[in-house]
VEXLUM-482161 format. One record per residue (C-alpha): residue number from 1; y, x, z. Coordinates in Angstrom, 1 decimal. Example, Ala and Ser with C-alpha at 12.3 -4.5 7.8 and 13.67 -1.06 7.14 Angstrom:
BEGIN
<r 1,<-4.5,12.3,7.8>> <r 2,<-1.1,13.7,7.1>> 
***
This chain:
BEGIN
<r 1,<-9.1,13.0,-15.5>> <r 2,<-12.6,13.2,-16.8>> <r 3,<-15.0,10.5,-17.8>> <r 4,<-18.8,10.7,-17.4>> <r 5,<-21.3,8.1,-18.3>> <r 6,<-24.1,7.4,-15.8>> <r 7,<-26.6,9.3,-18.7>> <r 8,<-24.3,12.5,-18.7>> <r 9,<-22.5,11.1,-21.8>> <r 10,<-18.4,10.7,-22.5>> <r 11,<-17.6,6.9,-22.4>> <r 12,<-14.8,5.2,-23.5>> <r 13,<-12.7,3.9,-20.5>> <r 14,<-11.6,0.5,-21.1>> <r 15,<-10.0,-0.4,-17.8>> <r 16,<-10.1,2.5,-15.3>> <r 17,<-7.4,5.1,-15.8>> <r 18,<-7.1,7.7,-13.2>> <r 19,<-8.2,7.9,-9.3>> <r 20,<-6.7,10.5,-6.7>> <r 21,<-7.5,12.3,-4.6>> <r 22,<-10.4,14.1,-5.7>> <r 23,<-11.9,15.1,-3.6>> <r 24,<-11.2,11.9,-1.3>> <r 25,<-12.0,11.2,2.6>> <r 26,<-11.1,8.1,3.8>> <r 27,<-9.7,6.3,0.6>> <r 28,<-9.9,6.4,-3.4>> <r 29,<-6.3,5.6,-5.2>> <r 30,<-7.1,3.9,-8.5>> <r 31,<-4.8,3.3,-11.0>> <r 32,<-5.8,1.2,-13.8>> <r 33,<-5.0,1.3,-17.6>> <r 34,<-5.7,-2.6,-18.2>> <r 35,<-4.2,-5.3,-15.8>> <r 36,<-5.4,-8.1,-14.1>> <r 37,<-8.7,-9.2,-12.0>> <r 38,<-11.0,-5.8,-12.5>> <r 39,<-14.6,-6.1,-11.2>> <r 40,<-15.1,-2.4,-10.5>> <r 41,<-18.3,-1.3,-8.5>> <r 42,<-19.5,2.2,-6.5>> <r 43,<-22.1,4.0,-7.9>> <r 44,<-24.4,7.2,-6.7>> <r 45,<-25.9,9.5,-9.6>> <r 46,<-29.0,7.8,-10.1>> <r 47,<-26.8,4.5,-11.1>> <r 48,<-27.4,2.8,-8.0>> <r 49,<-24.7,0.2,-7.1>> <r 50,<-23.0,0.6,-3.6>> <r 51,<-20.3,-1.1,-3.3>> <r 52,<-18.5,-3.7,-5.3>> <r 53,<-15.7,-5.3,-5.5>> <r 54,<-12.9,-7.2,-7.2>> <r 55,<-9.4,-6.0,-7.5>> <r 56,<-6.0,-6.6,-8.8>> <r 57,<-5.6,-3.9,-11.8>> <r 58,<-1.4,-4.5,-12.2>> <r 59,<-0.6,-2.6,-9.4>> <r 60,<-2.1,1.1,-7.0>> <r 61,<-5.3,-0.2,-6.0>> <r 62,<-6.6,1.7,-2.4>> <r 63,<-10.8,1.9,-2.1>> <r 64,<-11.9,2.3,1.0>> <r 65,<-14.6,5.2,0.9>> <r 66,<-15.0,5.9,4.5>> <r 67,<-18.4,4.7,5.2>> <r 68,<-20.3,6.6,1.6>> <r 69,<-21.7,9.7,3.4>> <r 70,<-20.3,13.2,1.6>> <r 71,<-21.6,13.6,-1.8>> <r 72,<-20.4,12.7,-5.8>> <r 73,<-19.9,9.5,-6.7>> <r 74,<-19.2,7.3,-10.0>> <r 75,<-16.1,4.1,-10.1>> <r 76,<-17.4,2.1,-12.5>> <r 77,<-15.3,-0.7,-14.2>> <r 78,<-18.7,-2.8,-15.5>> <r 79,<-17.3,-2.0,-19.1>> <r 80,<-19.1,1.4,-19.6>> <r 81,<-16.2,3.4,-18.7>> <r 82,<-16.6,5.2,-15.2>> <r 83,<-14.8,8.4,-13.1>> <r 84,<-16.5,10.8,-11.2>> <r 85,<-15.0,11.2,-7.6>> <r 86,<-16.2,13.4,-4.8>> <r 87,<-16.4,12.4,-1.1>> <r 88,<-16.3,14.8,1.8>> 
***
């Protein structure tokens, strides 16, 4: 797992903990570190928002990713912290 900040620069990850697969198709597996309500929201490199969306951290959360076109991606938790995934 690596963390990348929108400006190229390590974050600290306060609730995202690790997504598979990476690369990803269809759907994004997150597992958070924190539980709870987690806003989390899609981002492209340039930091624009795509998606968001509220989810329950306590448990295997499944993203639906099939409508982003191919490309690299960021899950952002809203908190600074964000992973890097990769769509094909």
């Amino acid at each position: 797992m690596v963390a990348f900040g929108i400006l190229g620069v390590e974050d600290q990850i306060t609730a995202l903990g690790s997504i598979s697969p990476n690369p990803c198709m269809d759907f994004l597996d997150v597992r958070f570190v924190q539980g709870g309500r987690q806003a989390v929201q899609i981002c492209d490199l340039q930091g624009k928002v795509l998606k968001r969306m509220a989810v329950l951290g306590d448990e295997l959360c499944r993203i639906d990713v099939s409508v982003l076109s191919s490309g690299v991606y960021l899950l952002c938790d809203g908190k600074g912290g964000a992973l890097k995934f990769v769509k094909q």
